[in-house]
N, C-alpha and C positions, 0 to 999 in steps of 0.2 A: 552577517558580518559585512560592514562595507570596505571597498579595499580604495585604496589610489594605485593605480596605474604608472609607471614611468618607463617611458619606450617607445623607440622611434616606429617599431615592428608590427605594422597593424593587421598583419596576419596573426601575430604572437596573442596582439591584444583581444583578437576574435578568439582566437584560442582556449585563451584563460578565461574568457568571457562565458566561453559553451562550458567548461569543466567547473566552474565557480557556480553556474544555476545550474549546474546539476546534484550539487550538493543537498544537503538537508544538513542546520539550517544553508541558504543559500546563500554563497559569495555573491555581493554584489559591487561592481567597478561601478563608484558615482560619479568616477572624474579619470582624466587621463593628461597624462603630461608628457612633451616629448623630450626633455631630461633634467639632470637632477638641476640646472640652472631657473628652467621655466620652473620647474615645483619648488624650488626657492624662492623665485619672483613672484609669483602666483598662488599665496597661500588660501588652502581652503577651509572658511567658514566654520565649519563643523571637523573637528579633528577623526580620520579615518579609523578602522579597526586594526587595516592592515595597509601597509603601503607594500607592495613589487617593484623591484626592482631592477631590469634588466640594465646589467654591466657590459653591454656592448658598447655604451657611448664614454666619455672620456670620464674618469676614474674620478670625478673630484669628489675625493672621500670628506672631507672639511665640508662639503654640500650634507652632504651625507649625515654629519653630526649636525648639520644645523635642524638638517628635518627632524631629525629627532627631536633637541629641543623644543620645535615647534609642533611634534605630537606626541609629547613624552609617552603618551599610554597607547599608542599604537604597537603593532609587531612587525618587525623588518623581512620580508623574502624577496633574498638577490637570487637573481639567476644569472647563468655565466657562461657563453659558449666556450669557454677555455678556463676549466676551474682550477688554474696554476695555484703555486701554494704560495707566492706573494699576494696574488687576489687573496686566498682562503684567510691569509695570514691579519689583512685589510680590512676585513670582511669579518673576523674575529676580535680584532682591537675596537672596530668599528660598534660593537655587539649585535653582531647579526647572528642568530643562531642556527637558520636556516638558508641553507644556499643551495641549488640545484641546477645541475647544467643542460643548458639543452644541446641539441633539441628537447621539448619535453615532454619527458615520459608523464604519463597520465599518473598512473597508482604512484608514483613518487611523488609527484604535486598535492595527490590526496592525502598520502602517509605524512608528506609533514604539513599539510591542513590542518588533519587529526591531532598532531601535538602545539599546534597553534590553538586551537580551540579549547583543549585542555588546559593547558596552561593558562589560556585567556579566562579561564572559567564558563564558557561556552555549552561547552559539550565535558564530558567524562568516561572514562575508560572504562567502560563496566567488566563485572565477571561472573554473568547471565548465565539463571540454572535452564538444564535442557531436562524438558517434561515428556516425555512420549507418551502418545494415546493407542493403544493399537486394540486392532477387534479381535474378540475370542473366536465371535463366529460369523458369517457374513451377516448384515443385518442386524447389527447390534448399537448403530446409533452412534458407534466411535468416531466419525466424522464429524457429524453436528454437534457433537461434545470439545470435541476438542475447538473447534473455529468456534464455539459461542462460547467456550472460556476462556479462551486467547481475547476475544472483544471484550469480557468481562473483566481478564483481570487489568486490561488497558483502563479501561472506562471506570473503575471502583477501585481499582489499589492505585491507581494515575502511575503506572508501569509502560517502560516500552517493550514493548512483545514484537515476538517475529513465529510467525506461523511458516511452518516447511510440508508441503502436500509432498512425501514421497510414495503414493503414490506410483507404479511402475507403468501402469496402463491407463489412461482417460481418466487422470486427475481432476475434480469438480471439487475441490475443497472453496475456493472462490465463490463456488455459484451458492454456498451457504449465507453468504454475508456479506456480499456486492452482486450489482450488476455490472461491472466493468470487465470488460477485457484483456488478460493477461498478453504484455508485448512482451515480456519471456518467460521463462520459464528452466523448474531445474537441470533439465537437458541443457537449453541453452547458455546455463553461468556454466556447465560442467564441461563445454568445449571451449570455455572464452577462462578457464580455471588462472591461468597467469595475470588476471585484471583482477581477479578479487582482493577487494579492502571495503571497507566498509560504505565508502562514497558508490561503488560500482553497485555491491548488493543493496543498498537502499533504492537505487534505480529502478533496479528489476522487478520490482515487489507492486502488488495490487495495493493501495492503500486507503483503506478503509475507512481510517481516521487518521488523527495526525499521530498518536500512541502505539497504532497498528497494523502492520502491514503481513500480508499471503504472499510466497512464493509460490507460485502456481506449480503445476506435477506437470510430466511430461504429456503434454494430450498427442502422441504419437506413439506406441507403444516400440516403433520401429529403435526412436533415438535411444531404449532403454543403452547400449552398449556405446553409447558415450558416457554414461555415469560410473563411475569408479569409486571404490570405497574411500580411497585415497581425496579424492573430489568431498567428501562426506567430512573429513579429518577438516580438510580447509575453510570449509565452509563455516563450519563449527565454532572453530576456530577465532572465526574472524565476526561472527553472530555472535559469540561470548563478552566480546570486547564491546559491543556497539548497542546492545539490548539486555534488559532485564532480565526476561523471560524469551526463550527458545521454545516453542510447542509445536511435536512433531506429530504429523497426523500419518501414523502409518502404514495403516490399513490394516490388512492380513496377512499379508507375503511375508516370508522369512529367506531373505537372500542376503545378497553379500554387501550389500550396500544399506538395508533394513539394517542386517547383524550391527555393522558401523555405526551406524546413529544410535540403536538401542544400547551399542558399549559404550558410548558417549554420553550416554543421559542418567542425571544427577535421581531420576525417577521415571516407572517405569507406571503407567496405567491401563491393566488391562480390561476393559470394560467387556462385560457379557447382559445377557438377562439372565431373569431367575427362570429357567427352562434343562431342561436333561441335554438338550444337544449344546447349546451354552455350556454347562458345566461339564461335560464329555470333552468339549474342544479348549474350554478354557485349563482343565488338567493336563491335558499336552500340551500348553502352552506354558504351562507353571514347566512342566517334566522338561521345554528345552532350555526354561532360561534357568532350571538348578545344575544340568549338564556343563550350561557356559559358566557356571560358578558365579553366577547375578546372588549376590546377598540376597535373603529374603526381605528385610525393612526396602529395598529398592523398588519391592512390587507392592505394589499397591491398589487393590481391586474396587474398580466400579460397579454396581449395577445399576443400571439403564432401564428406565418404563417401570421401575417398582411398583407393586401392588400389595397393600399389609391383606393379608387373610387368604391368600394361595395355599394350595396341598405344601409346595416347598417352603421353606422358610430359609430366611437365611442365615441361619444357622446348619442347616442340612447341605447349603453349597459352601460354605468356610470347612467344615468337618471332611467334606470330599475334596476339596482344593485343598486343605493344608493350610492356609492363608485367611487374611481376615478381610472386611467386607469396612476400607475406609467411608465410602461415603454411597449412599442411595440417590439416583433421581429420580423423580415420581412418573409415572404412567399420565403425562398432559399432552396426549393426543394434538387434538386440536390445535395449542399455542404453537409445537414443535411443527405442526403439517403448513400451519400459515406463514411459520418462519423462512422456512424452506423452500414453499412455493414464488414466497416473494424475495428471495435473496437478500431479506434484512435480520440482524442477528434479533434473539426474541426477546434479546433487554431492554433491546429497542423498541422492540415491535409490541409486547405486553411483558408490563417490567412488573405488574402483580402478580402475572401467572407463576402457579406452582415450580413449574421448571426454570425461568427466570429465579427466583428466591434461592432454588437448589443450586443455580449455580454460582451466587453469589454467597452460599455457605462453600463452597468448593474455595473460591476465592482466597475466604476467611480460613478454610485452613490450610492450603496451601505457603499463602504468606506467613501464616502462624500468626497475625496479629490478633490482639488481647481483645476478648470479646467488649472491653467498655470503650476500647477504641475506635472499634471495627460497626459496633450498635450505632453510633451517630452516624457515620456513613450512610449505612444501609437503610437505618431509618426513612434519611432523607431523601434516599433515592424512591422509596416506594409508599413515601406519603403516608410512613403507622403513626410520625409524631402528630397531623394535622386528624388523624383515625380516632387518634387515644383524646386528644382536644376534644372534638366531636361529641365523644362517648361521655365524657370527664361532665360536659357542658349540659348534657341531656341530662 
């Protein structure tokens, strides 16, 4: 969004300058004016998205109207160190919809960002399902599954996803799928919890792509006792509004801030293998979420590293679980070990292998989209139409 500037304040305008490029997409100030006379006399070229307005200089609201006519499709934000109610009154005849007084608060600047964008047609208010992954038993792949289909359902249903490593101890959710550096992390939004709005938590996040971003886990297991379930509620909260899809990598822990997120989540996946301690551990984990009173249709089971022709079948672990067996991912070694070593997701890395297709049927039925829809997609991503060509032509 480009803005115009008007203000004599060049602290102010350093200000809005740092909070504007920290957005996604980003504010950017192409012009600056020192009041509403110069931006009268000085019009620019190219009509802004947004003009600022800072009411500290002399009132001439008639300036005011003129700009408008002269960027009728822009959006007005006055600021006001004294937001008396003849200003507000001014300021409403004026049609500003947006006014905030300083000094200025950060998340209020954002918050009515948010409803400029929206309104602008910009951005939109989403009401993002939250998907938890969590493991039956340690070693069951539930991490790699959940970060390579948070990347897949970004990259194939063109979704914005937000992935959450909760993670209590030495969270690595990140090192699935970047090599980059987390500069915070969930500990650190859960003591800074008064800043979050969605401008704030997009900051924090590793970003993978532009569809995609990791909240990294606390790699101090010290900070767990800054995390609060209540921290859990807002977070949530505020990731429902701003994203598609919510995917919560949860591990195995069941505490009080796990609990929080799994009550919150529109779906619950709990992935195991087809093995006896698997299916041992994944039955106490069915046993605590029928205690918390979790509907059954909310759990929804994985199995990871699949193999057809095992002693087990899986029909023998649905019959001992209670529960049925949504989706399989196959036993592809190799694709998943090079995924993983190289911190790139495996849609990326090999988008024919077995595990890559799996999790682009996860995708597909996740989203519920209609298999003749969802076929041209997929297709295309993994090259069967130029396959079937090929074969057709032979």
């Amino acid at each position: 969004m480009k803005a115009l500037m008007i203000s004599k304040d060049s602290q102010l305008h350093a200000e809005i300058a740092a909070q504007g490029s920290a957005r996604m997409p980003a504010v950017q100030l192409i012009a600056s004016r020192q009041g509403l006379r110069d931006a009268a006399d000085r019009i620019l070229p190219d009509s802004p998205d947004l003009v600022i307005f800072d009411a500290g200089g002399p009132g001439e609201w008639d300036l005011v109207e003129r700009l408008q006519r002269l960027y009728p499709e822009a959006r007005f934000l006055l600021l006001a160190r004294e937001a008396h109610q003849d200003l507000l009154i001014r300021a409403m005849r004026a049609g500003m919809r947006e006014v905030l007084q300083l000094p200025l608060v950060h998340r209020a600047f954002h918050e009515a960002m948010d409803r400029i964008e929206i309104e602008a047609g910009i951005t939109r208010m989403r009401d993002g399902k939250v998907l938890a992954f969590i493991a039956c038993k340690g070693g069951s792949g539930a991490t790699f599954l959940a970060t390579n289909f948070g990347y897949a359902l970004a990259a194939l249903a063109e979704k914005k996803v937000l992935l959450i490593d909760l993670h209590g101890q030495f969270g690595d959710a990140t090192l699935y799928v970047s090599d980059q550096k987390p500069t915070m992390t969930l500990s650190d939004i859960c003591r800074q919890i008064n800043r979050m709005d969605g401008a704030f938590l997009e900051s924090c996040l590793v970003h993978v792509t532009a569809g995609f971003g990791v909240l990294a886990g606390a790699d101090d297991p010290t900070q767990a006792v800054d995390m609060k379930p209540e921290h859990m509620d807002t977070i949530l909260r505020v990731a429902r509004q701003h994203y598609d899809y919510v995917v919560l990598d949860v591990g195995r822990q069941i505490d009080a801030l796990s609990l929080r997120a799994l009550d919150s989540a529109d779906t619950i996946y709990p992935v195991l293998q087809l093995a006896l301690p698997d299916i041992r551990d994944g039955r106490r984990l069915l046993d605590i979420f029928r205690s918390l009173g979790y509907p059954a249709e909310r759990t929804r089971l994985i199995v990871n590293r699949y193999e057809k022709g095992g002693k087990l079948r899986l029909s023998d672990l649905e019959h001992a679980l209670g529960a049925d067996v949504v989706h399989t991912v196959p036993n592809d070694y190799l694709s998943a070990t090079d995924s993983v070593n190289q911190g790139i997701p495996v849609l990326q890395l090999s988008r024919s292998s077995p595990v890559a297709r799996s999790l682009a049927d996860l995708v597909e039925l996740v989203t519920e989209r209609r298999v003749t829809e969802a076929k041209g997609l997929f297709d295309r991503l993994f090259g069967r139409g130029e396959t079937d060509s090929a074969v057709k032509g032979a």
